[in-house]
C-alpha positions in Angstrom: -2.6 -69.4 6.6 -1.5 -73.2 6.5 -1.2 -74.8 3.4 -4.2 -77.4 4.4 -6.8 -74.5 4.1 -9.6 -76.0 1.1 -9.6 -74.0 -1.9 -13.0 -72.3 -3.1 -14.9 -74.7 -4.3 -18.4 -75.3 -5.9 -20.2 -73.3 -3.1 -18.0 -70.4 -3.5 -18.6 -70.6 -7.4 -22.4 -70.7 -6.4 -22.1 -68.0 -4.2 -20.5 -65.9 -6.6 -23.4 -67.1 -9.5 -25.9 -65.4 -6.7 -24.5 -62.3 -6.1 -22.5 -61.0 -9.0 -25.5 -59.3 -10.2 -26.5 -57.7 -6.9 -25.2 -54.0 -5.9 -24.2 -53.0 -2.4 -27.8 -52.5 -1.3 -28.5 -56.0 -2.4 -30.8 -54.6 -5.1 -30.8 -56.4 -8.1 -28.6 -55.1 -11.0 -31.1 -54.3 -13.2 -32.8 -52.3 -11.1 -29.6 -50.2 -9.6 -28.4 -49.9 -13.3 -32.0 -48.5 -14.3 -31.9 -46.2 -11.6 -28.6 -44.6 -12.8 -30.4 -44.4 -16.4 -30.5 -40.7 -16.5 -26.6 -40.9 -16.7 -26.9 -40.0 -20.3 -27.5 -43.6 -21.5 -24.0 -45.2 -20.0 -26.0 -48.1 -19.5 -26.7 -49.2 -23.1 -25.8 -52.9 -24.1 -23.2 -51.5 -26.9 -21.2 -47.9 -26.7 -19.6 -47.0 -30.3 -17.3 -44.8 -30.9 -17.1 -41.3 -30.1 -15.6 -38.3 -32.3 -12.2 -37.1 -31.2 -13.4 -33.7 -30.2 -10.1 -32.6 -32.1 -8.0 -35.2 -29.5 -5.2 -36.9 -30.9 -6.7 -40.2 -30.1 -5.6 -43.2 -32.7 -7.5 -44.2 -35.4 -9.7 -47.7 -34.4 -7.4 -50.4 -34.6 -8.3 -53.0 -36.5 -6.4 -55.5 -34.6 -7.6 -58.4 -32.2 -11.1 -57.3 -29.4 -9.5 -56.5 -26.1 -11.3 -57.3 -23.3 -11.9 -56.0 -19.9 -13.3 -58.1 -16.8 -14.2 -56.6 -13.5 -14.0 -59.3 -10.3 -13.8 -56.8 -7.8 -14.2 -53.4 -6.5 -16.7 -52.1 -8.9 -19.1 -51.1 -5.7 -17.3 -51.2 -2.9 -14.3 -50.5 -1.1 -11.9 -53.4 -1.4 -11.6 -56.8 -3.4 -9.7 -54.7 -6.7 -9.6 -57.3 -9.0 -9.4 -56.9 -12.9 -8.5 -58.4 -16.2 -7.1 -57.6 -19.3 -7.5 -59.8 -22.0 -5.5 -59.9 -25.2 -5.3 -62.8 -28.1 -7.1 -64.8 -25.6 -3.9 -64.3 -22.9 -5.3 -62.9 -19.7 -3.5 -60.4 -17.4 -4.9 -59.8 -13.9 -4.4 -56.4 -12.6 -4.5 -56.6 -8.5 -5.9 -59.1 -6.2 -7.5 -57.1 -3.2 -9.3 -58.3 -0.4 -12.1 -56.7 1.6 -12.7 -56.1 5.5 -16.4 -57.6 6.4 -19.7 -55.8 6.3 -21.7 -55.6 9.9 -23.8 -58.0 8.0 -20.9 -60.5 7.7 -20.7 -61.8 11.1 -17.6 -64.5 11.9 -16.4 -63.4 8.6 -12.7 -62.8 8.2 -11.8 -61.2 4.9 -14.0 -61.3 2.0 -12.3 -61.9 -1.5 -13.0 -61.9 -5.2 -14.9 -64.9 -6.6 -11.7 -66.6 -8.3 -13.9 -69.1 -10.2 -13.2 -67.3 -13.4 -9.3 -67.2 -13.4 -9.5 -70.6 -11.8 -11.5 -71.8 -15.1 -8.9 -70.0 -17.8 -5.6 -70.6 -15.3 -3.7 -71.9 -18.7 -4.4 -68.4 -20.6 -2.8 -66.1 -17.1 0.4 -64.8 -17.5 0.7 -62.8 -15.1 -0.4 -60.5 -11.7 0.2 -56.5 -12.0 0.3 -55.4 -8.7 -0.5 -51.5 -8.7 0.7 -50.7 -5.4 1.1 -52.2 -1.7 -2.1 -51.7 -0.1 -4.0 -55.2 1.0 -7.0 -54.3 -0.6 -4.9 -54.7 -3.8 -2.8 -57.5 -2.8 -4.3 -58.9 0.1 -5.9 -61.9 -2.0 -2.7 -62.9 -3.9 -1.9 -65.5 -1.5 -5.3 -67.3 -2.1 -5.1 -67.2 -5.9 -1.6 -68.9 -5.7 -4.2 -72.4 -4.3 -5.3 -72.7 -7.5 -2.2 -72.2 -9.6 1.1 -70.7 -10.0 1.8 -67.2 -10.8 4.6 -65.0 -12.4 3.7 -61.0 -10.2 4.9 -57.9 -11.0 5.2 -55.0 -9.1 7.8 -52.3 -7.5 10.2 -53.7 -5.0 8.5 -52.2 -1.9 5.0 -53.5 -3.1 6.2 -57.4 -3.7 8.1 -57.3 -0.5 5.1 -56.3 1.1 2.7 -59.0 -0.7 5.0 -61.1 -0.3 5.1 -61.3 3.8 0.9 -62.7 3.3 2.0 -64.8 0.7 5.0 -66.6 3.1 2.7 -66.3 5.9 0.5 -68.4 3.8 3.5 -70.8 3.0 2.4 -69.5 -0.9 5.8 -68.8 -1.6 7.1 -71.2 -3.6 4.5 -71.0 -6.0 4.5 -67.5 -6.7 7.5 -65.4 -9.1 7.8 -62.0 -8.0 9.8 -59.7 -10.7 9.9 -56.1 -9.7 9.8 -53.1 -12.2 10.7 -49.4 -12.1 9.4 -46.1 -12.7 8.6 -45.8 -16.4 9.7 -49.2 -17.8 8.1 -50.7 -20.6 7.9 -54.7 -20.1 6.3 -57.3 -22.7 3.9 -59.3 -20.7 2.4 -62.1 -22.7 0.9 -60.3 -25.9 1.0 -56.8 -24.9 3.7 -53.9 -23.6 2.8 -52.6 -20.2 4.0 -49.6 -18.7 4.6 -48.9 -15.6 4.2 -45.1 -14.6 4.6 -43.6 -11.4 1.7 -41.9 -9.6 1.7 -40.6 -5.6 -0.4 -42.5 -3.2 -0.3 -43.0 0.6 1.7 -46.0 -0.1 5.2 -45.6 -1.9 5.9 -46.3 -5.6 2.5 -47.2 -7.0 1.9 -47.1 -10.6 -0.8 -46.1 -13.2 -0.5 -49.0 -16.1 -0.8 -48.2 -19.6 -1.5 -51.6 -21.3 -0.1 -51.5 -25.2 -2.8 -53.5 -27.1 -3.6 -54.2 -30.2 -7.1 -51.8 -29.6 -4.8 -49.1 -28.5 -3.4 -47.8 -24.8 -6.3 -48.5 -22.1 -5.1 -46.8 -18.8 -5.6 -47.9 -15.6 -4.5 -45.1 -12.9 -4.6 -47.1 -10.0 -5.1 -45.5 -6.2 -3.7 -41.7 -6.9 -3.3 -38.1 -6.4 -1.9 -35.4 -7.8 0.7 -34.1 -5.0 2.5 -31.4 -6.0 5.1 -31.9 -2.7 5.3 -35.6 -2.0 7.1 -36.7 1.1 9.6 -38.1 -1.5 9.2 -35.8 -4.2 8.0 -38.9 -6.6 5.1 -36.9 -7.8 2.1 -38.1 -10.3 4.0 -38.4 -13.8 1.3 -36.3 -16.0 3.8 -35.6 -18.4 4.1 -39.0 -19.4 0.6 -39.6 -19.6 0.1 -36.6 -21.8 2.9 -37.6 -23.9 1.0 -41.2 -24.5 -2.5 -38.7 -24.9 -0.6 -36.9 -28.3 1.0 -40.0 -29.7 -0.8 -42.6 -29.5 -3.8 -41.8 -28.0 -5.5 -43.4 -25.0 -7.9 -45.3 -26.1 -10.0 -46.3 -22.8 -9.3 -45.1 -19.2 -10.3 -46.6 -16.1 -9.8 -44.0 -12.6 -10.0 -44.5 -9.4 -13.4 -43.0 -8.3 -13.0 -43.5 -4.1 -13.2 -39.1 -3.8 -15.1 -38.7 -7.3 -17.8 -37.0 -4.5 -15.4 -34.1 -2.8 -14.8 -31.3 -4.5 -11.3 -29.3 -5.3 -8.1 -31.2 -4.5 -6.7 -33.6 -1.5 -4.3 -31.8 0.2 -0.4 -32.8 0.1 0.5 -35.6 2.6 3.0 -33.2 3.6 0.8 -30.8 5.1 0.5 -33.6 8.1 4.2 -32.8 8.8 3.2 -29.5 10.0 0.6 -30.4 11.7 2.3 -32.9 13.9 5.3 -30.4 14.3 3.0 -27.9 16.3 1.2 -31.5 18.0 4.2 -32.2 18.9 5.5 -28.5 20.4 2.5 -28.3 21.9 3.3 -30.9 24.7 6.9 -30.8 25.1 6.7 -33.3 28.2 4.3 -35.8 27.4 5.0 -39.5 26.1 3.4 -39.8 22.5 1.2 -42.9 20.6 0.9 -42.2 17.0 -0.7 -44.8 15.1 -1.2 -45.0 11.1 -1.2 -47.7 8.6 1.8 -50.2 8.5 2.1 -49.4 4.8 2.2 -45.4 4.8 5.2 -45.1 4.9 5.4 -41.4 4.3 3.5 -41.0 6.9 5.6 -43.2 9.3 8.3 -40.8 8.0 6.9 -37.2 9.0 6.2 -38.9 12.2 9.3 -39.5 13.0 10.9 -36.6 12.0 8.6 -34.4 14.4 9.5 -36.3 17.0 13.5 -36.8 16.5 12.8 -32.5 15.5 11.4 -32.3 19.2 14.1 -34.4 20.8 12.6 -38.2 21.2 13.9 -41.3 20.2 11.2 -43.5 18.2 9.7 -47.0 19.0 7.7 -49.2 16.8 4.7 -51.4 18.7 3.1 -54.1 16.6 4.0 -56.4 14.6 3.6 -55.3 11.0 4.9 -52.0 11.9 7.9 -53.2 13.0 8.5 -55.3 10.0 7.8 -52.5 7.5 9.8 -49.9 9.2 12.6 -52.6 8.8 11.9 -53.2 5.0 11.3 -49.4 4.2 15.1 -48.6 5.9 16.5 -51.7 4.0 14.6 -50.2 0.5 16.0 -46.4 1.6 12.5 -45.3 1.7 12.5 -44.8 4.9 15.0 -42.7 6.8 15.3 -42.9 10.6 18.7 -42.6 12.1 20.0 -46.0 14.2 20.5 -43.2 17.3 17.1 -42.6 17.3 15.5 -46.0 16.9 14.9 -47.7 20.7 13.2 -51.0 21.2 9.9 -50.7 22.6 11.0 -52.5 25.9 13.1 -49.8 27.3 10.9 -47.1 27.1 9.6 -47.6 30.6 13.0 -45.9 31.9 13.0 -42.6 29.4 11.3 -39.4 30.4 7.8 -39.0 28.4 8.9 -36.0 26.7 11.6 -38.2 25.0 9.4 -40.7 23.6 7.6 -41.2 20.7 5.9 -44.6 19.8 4.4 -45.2 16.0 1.4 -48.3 16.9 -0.7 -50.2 14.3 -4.4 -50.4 15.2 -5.9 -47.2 13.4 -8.8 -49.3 12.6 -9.9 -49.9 15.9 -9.6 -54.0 15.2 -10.3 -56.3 17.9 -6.6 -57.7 18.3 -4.1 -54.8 17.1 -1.7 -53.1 19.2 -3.9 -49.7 20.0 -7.0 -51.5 21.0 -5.0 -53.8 23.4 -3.3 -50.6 24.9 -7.1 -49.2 25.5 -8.1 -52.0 27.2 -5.1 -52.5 29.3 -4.2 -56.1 27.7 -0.8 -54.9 25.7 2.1 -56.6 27.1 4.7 -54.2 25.9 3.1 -51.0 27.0 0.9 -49.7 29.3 -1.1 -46.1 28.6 -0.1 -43.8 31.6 -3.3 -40.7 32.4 -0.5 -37.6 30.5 -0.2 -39.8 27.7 -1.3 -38.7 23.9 -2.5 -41.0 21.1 -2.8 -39.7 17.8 -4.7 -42.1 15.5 -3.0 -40.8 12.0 -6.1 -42.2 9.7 -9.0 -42.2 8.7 -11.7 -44.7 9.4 -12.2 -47.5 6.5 -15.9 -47.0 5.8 -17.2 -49.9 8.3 -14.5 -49.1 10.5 -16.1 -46.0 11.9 -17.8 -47.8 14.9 -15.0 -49.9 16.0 -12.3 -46.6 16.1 -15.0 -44.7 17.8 -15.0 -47.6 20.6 -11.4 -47.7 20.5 -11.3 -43.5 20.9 -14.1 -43.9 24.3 -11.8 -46.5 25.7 -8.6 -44.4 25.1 -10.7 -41.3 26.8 -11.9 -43.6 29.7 -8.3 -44.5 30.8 -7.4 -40.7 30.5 -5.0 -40.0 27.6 -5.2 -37.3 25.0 -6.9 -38.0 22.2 -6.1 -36.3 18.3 -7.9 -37.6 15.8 -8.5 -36.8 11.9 -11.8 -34.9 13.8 -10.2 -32.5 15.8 -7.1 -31.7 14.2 -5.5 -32.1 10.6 -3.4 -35.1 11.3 -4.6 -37.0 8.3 -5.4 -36.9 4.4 -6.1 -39.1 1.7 -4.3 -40.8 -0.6 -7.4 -40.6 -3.5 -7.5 -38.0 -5.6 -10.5 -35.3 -5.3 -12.9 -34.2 -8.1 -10.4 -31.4 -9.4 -7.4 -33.6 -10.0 -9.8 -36.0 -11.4 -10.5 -33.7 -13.9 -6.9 -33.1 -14.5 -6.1 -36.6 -15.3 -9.4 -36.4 -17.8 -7.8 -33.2 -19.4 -4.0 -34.4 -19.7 -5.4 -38.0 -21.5 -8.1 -37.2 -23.3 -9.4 -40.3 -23.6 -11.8 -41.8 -26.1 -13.6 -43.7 -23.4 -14.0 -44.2 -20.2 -15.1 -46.7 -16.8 -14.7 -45.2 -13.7 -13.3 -48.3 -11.2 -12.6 -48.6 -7.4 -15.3 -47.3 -5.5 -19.0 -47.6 -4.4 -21.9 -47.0 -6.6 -22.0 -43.5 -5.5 -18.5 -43.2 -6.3 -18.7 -44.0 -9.4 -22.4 -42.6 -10.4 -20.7 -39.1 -9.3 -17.3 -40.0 -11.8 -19.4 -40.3 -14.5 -21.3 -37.2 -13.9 -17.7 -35.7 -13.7 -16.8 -37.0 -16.8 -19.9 -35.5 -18.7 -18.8 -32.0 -17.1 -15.5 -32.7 -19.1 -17.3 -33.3 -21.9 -16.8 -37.0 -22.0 -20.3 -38.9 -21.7 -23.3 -40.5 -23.5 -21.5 -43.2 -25.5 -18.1 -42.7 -24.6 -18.8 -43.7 -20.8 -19.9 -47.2 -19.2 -20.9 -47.4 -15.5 -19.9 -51.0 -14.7 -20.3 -53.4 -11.6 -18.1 -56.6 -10.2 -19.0 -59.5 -13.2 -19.2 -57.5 -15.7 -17.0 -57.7 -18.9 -16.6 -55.1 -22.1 -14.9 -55.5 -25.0 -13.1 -53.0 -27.0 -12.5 -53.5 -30.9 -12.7 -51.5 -34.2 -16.4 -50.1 -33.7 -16.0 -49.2 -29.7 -16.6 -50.1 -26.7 -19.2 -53.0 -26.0 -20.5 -55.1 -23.5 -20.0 -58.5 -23.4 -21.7 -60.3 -21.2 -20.9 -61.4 -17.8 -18.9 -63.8 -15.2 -18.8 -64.9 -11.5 -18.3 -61.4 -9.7 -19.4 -62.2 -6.4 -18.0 -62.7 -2.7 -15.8 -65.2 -1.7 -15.9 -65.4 2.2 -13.4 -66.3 4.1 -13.9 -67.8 7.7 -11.0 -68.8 9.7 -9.6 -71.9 7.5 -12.1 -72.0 5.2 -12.7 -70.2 2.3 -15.7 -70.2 0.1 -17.9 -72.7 2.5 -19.8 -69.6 3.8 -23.3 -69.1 1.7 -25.7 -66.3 2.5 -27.8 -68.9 4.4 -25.1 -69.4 6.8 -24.8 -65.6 7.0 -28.3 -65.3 7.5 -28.9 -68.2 10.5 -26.1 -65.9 12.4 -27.7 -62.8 12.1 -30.7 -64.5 13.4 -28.7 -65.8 16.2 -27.0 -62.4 16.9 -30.2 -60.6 16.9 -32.9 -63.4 18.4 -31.2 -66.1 19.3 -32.2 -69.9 19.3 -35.0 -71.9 20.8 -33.8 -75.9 20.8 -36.7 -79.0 21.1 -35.1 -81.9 22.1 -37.5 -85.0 22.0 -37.2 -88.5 21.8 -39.2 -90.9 19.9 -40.0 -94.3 19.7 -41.3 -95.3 16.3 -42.0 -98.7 17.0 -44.9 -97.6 19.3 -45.5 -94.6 17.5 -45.1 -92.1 21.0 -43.3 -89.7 22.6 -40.6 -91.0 25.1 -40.2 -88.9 28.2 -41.0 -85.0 28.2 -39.3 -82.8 24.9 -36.9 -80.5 27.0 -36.6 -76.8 25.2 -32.9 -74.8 25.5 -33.0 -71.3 24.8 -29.8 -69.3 24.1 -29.6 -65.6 23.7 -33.4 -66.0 24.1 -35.6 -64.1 26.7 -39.6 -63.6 27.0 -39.3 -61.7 30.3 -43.2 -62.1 31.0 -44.3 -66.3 31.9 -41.4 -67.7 30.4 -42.1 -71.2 32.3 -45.3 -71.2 31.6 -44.6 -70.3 28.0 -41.9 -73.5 28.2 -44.0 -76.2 29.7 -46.9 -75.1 27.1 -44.3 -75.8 24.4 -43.9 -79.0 25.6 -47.3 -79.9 25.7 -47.9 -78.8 21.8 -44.5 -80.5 20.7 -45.2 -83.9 22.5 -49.0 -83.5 21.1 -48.0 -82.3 17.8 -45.1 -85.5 17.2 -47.7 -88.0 18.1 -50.4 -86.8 15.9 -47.5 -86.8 13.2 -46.4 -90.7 14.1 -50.2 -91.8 14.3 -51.0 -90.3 10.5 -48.0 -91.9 9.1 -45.2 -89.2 9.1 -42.7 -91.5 10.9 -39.6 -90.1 8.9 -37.2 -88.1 10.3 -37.5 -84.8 8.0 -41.3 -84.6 9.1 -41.3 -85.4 12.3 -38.3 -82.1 12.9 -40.5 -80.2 10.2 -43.8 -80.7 12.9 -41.6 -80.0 15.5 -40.0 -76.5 14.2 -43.3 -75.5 13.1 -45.1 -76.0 16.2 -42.6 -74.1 18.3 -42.1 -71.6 15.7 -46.1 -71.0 15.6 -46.3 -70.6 19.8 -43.1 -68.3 19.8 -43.9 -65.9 17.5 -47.9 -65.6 18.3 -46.6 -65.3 22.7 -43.6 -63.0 22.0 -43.8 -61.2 18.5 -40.2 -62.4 18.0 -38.6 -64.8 15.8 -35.8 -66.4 17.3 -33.8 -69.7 15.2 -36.1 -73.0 15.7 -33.5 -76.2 16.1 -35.5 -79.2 16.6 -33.7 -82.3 17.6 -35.5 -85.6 17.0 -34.0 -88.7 18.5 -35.7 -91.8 17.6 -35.6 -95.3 19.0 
């Protein structure tokens, strides 16, 4: 994004006023909260402390309140945002962004309401970054508008923020210092600890945050993958070790699969099954397409089809930049033999060819949904040809890769998706390793984060079944902000939680009544009165013209349109001859007149755009 792109401003702060107490339904809070009431009172305004239950959870510090603030992801997929606050110094934990709703028309990305780290830039000292996904980093580069920031992360998931950040010409005002498996680091008033958990994504970390309130733990995007593509598996042991001595004190999970029962399967169970995909079609050219990030999955790709003989091609262009990055880090291993550019596949037998695309989203622009349609200049689909799409749909994505799959089927090709065959799992841990992390920290209380309502609603009902509920557990939404102390867990009021929109250069200028005049226009359309008007002889000049777009009354539509003009010209000129000469009353008349015939003829309510020229 150029640097000239406006900063959120007021409106966005407004905006963010508005809806940080609405839930995903666009209920108000008070009344989704009430509704999850029966969740054994996880809703009350203060939460004491619990008994240990025989844990070896600290004693209550008496030390300086800790608190938490949510700006994101409590609710929906995307936008993870979070803060840490100790001796008034303020740590954020992510900076996600989220894909649009259906109901976000024109809308690019969608991003935390900043307005509250904007306000208190002089206490940050930092930006955790948990792992490489966008909807964890993806905002970074639109915090760094409103002031500098020192970000800390693994190597592979700074050099992956970092390539939004340059794009954004951020750069410079951004320090990125990259941390290891298991390192302790002071940052500003507390230790944090950075502990290694499997994802779909390489090196994320769980956090353990050393304050003066005790360890909170934040597990960040995770599974419990007993054989990891890289054998980096969920460090338990560690966590457990901090359960017995210390104690963890609050912990905050990732709640995207608190609704599926047992475990998620090991990302390396898609090895197999693209080993017999693979053997299965000896002699045909292959398209697999998966996230630019998962790398493991890029991996076990790759090694099916060197296994089976092919060289490998990259198409798009973040996949070709992370495949690059993950060989420089050594995560990714892909002989130089076997690597062909993308351009000289044309003259190698199908059977010797694998390409790994972007694009399993189905968006508009990426290189899959160009090859449907015919428009990729790189590649063209031949009729033999077999596209796996190595994902799973984002939820809102589901009708754009469905388009994307009838296209692929309309030009002929194979097509193996995460519905037909197991090419695919998550990177989010189910309800029993859920469980698992509940049992190895014992903690004395608990927020389940990163995930819809639902999500959540069914992580705390997995918490009580572990024994940890009524007091000890808080069901929180985007705004909100607890604090801990000596006597527990409290709430504490509230900030700015809502969407920031971002629409091509601009960020923040979109309101929901601009939202709402283009869903009109998407779903009715417009009806325009033009008419001129001469004030000085109080009277209509010429005939008012009405121009419809997206508009249709399929019965008298002519007749319907010269009748309009009648009843506009009528209704200005009774306006000018009581008085109401000004230009607001004169479009009011006018919008309310057309509005009136419209809706009576028709029964539909398309946008009313009045145009008054006087003279």
């Amino acid at each position: 994004m150029p640097d000239a792109q406006k900063s959120p401003g007021s409106e966005g702060k407004n905006q963010g006023e508005s809806r940080r107490r609405k839930t995903k339904s666009g209920k108000p809070k008070s009344e989704s909260t009430a509704a999850a009431g029966s969740l054994a009172s996880r809703t009350a305004t203060q939460v004491k402390k619990g008994s240990n239950d025989g844990r070896a959870t600290a004693p209550a510090p008496g030390g300086s309140q800790v608190r938490v603030v949510f700006l994101g992801g409590l609710g929906e997929i995307g936008r993870n945002c979070a803060c840490i606050e100790v001796d008034g110094r303020i740590l954020v934990l992510d900076v996600g962004i989220m894909f649009p709703d259906p109901d976000m028309p024109g809308v690019d990305l969608v991003l935390p309401d900043f307005t509250y780290l904007r306000e208190n830039a002089d206490r940050v000292d930092g930006v955790i970054l948990t792992h490489g996904h966008e909807d964890h980093t993806g905002g970074l580069a639109y915090l760094l508008r409103d002031f500098p920031i020192d970000v800390y992360g693994s190597e592979l998931t700074l050099s992956l923020a970092r390539s939004r950040v340059d794009e954004a010409g951020m750069a410079s005002r951004a320090t990125f210092i990259p941390v290891q498996d298991g390192e302790r680091r002071r940052i500003g008033p507390c230790d944090v600890e950075f502990i290694p958990v499997t994802h779909s994504v390489p090196h994320a970390f769980a956090t353990a945050f050393h304050t003066p309130q005790g360890i909170i733990l934040h597990s960040g995007d995770f599974k419990i993958d007993l054989h990891p593509v890289d054998g980096r598996r969920t460090d338990l042991a560690r966590m457990g070790a901090l359960a017995s001595n210390p104690g963890i004190r609050l912990l905050l999970a990732d709640s995207t699969n608190a609704e599926e029962p047992g475990f998620t399967p090991s990302e390396s169970s898609v090895g197999a099954t693209l080993e017999k995909v693979f053997l299965a079609r000896p002699d045909r050219r292959f398209i697999v397409t998966c996230f630019a990030s998962h790398i493991h999955r890029v991996q076990q790709v790759a090694n099916a089809a060197i296994a089976g003989g092919r060289k490998v091609a990259t198409l798009g262009r973040s996949m070709q930049k992370n495949v690059a990055l993950a060989r420089k880090l050594g995560l990714l291993t892909i002989p130089d033999a076997s690597l062909v550019d993308i351009a000289d596949i044309d003259d190698m037998q199908p059977g010797r060819v694998c390409v790994i695309s972007t694009g399993s989203q189905g968006e508009p622009m990426s290189a899959l949904s160009r090859l449907a349609t015919g428009e990729n200049r790189f590649l063209s689909l031949l009729e033999d040809d077999v596209v796996v799409i190595s994902a799973h749909p984002i939820p809102g994505n589901e009708w754009s890769v469905g388009r994307v799959i009838d296209t692929l089927h309309r030009r002929g090709v194979e097509v193996i998706h995460s519905g037909t065959d197991n090419v695919h799992v998550s990177g989010h841990a189910r309800q029993g390793e859920l469980a698992m992390l509940m049992s190895v920290t014992q903690p004395e209380f608990f927020i389940p984060v990163h995930g819809e309502y639902r999500h959540m609603a069914n992580h705390v009902r997995l918490a009580a079944s572990m024994g940890i509920d009524g007091d000890r557990v808080l069901l929180c939404e985007d705004g909100d902000v607890v604090r801990l102390d000596g006597s527990g867990l409290h709430r504490d009021g509230t900030v700015p939680g809502g969407y920031l929109f971002v629409d091509g250069s601009s960020v923040g200028d979109i309101g929901h009544g601009v939202l709402r005049d283009r869903m009109v226009l998407s779903e009715e359309g417009v009806v325009m009165a033009v008419a001129t008007v001469d004030l000085k002889q109080g009277e209509v000049v010429g005939t008012p013209q009405i121009i419809t777009r997206g508009w249709a009354y399929d019965k008298d539509t002519d007749a319907l349109i010269d009748e309009a003009r009648i009843l506009v010209t009528r209704a200005l000129e009774q306006a000018l001859a009581s008085g109401n000469a000004d230009h607001e009353s004169l479009n009011r008349v006018a919008r309310k007149t057309m509005g009136k015939l419209v809706g009576e003829r028709t029964r539909q309510r398309p946008m009313i755009v009045p145009v008054i020229v006087t003279v």
